[in-house]
C-alpha positions as CSV (number, residue, x, y, z in Angstrom):
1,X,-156.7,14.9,21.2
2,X,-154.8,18.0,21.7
3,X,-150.7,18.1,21.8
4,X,-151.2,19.9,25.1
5,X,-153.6,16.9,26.6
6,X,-149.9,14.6,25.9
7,X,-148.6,13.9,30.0
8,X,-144.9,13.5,30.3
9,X,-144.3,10.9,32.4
10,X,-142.3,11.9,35.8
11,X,-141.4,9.5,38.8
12,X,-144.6,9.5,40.7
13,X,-146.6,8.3,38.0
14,X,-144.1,5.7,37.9
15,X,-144.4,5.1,41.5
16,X,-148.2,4.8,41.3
17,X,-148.0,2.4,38.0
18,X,-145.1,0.2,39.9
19,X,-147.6,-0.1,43.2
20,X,-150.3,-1.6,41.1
21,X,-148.2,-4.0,39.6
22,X,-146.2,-5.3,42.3
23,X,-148.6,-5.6,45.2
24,X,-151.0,-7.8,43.5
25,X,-148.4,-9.7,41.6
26,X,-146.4,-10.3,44.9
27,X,-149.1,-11.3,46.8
28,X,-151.1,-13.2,44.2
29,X,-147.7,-15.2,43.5
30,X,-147.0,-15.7,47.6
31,X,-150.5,-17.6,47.9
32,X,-149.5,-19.6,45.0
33,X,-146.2,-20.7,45.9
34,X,-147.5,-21.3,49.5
35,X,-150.2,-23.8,47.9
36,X,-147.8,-25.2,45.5
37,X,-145.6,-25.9,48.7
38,X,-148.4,-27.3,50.8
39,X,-149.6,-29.7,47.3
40,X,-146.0,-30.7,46.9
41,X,-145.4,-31.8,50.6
42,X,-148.7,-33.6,50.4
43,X,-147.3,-35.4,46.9
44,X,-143.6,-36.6,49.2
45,X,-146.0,-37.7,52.4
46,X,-148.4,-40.0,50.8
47,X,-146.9,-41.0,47.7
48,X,-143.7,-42.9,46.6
49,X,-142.8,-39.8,43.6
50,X,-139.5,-38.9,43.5
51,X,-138.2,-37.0,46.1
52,X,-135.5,-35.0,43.3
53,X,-138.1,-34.0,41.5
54,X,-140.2,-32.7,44.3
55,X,-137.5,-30.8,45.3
56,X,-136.5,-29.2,41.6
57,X,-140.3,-28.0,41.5
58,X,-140.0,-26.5,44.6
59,X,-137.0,-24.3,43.8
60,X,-138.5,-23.6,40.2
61,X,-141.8,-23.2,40.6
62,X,-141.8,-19.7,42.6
63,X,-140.0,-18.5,39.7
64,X,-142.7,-19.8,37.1
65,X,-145.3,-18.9,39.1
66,X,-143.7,-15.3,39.6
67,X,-143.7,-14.7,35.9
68,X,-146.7,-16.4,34.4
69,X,-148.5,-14.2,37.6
70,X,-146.7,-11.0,36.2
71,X,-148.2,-11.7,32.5
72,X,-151.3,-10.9,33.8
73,X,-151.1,-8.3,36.0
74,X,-149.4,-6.3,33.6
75,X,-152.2,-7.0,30.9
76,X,-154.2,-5.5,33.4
77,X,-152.1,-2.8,34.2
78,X,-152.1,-1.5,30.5
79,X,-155.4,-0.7,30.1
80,X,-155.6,0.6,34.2
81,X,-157.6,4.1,35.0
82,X,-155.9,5.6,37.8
83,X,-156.6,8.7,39.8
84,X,-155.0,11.6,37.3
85,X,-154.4,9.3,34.1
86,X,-154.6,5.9,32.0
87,X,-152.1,3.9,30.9
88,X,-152.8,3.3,26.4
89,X,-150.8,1.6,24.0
90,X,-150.0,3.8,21.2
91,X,-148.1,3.6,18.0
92,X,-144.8,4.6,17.6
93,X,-142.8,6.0,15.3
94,X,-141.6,9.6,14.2
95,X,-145.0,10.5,12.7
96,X,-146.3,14.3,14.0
97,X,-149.3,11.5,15.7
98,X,-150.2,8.2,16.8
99,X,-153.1,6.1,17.1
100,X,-154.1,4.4,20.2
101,X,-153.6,0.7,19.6
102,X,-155.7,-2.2,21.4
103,X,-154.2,-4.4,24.3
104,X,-154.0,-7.4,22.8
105,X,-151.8,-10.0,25.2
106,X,-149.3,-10.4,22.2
107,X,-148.5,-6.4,23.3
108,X,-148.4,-7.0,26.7
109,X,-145.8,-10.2,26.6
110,X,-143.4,-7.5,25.0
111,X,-143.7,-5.3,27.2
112,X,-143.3,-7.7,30.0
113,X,-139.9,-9.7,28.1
114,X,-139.1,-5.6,28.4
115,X,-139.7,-5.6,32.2
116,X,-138.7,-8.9,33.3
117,X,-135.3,-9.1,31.4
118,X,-133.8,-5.7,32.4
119,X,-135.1,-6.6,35.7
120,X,-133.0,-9.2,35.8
121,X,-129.9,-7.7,34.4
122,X,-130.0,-4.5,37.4
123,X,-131.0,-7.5,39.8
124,X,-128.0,-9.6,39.4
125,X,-125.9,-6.2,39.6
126,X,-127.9,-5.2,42.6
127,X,-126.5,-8.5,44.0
128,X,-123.4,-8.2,43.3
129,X,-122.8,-4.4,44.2
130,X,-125.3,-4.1,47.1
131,X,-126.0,-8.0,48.6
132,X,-123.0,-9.5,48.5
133,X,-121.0,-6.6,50.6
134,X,-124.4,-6.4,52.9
135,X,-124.0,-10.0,53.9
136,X,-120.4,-9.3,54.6
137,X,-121.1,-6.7,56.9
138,X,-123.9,-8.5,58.6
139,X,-121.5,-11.4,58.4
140,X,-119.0,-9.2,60.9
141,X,-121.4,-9.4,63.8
142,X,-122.9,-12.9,63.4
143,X,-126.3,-12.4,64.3
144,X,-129.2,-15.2,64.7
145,X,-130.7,-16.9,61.5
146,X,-134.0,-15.5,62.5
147,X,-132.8,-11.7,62.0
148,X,-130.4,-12.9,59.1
149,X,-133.6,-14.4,57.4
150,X,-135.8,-11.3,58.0
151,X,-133.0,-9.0,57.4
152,X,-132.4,-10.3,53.7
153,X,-135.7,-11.1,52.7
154,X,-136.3,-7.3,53.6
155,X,-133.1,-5.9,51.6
156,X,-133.8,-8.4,48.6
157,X,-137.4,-6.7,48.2
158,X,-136.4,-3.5,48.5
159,X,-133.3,-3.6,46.1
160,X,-135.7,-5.6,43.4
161,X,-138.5,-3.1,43.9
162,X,-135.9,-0.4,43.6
163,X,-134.8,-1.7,40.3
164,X,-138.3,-3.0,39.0
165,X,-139.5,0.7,39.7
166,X,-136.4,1.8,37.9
167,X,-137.1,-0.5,34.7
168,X,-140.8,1.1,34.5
169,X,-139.8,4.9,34.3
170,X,-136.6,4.5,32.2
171,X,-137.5,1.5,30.0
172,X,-140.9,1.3,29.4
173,X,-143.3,4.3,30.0
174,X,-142.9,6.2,26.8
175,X,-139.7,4.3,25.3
176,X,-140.5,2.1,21.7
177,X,-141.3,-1.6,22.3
178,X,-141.7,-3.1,18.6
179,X,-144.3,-1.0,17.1
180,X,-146.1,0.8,19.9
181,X,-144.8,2.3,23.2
182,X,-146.4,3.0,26.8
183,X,-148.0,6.5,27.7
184,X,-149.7,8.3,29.8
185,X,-153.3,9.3,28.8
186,X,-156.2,11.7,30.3
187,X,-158.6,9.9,31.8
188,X,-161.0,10.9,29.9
189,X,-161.1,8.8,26.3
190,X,-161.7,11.4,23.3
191,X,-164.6,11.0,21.3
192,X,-162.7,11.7,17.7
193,X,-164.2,8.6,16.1
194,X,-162.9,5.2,16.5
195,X,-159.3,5.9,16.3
196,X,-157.9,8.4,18.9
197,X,-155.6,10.1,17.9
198,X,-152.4,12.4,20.1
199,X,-150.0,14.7,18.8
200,X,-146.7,14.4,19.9
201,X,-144.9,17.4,21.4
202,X,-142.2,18.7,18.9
203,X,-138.5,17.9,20.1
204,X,-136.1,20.6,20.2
């Protein structure tokens, strides 16, 4: 494949990579939890289990489900066509190429430790910089727990999206992750044999 064939990633691929992970994962993990909620009420009604541990799988379990949902979309992700480019796995390193590498799921829990972790990390900042001194304000004007609620959930999604959006252009597309890193392809694969391979632009 040509040097000039490499795409530099900008934020609108981003965008457009973020928006195929999210929405699936989001709504994939909000029929879960909703059936893990419905399961575990049914478990309290009609049986004599214990009511503690009901509970501690009911604040967990969102969480777990979240993640282990997350592990899969983003396998799926990596190896996603979309309208201008593909997403490949290629090797890293300071070599003038790299080969394209296959998507095993061993590559894709590194890149989702990558995601989820830093995630984290801005998220509990977002919290502490951005929550906190929202739910003072709100506070000032004490309004109803329904627009509280909606208020929240709204600003909790949209600072975690801001931030998970944030991790996948800085941290991931095109940065090292073990032996391989994140790029942007042409859609069309390159028939050079069974290895493809790209050269890298030359860094000033």
């Amino acid at each position: 494949m040509p040097a000039d064939s490499y795409i530099q990633p900008n934020m609108g691929h981003a965008l457009r990579i973020w928006w195929a992970f999210y929405w699936p994962t989001t709504l994939v993990t909000a029929v879960l939890t909703y059936a893990l909620q419905y399961g575990v009420r049914q478990v309290y009604e009609n049986s004599a289990f214990p009511a503690k541990i009901l509970a501690r799988v009911l604040q967990i379990g969102p969480y777990v489900l979240t993640y282990t949902v997350a592990i899969f979309v983003m396998h799926y992700i990596l190896g996603k066509t979309f309208r201008h480019f593909r997403l490949g796995l290629l090797s890293s390193g300071n070599t003038s190429s790299a080969q394209t590498l296959p998507r095993s799921f061993v590559r894709t829990l590194r890149v989702w430790w990558t995601y989820v972790w830093r995630t984290l990390v801005y998220s509990m900042l977002g919290l502490a910089f951005v929550i906190y001194p929202a739910g003072w304000f709100v506070g000032m004007f004490q309004p109803g727990p329904a627009f509280s609620l909606v208020f929240f959930t709204v600003l909790g999604f949209l600072v975690n999206g801001a931030f998970s959006l944030f991790v996948i252009y800085s941290n991931i597309l095109d940065e090292d992750i073990g032996d391989f890193r994140v790029s942007l392809l042409p859609r069309e694969v390159p028939s050079v044999g069974p290895t493809a391979l790209v050269s890298w632009p030359h860094q000033s």
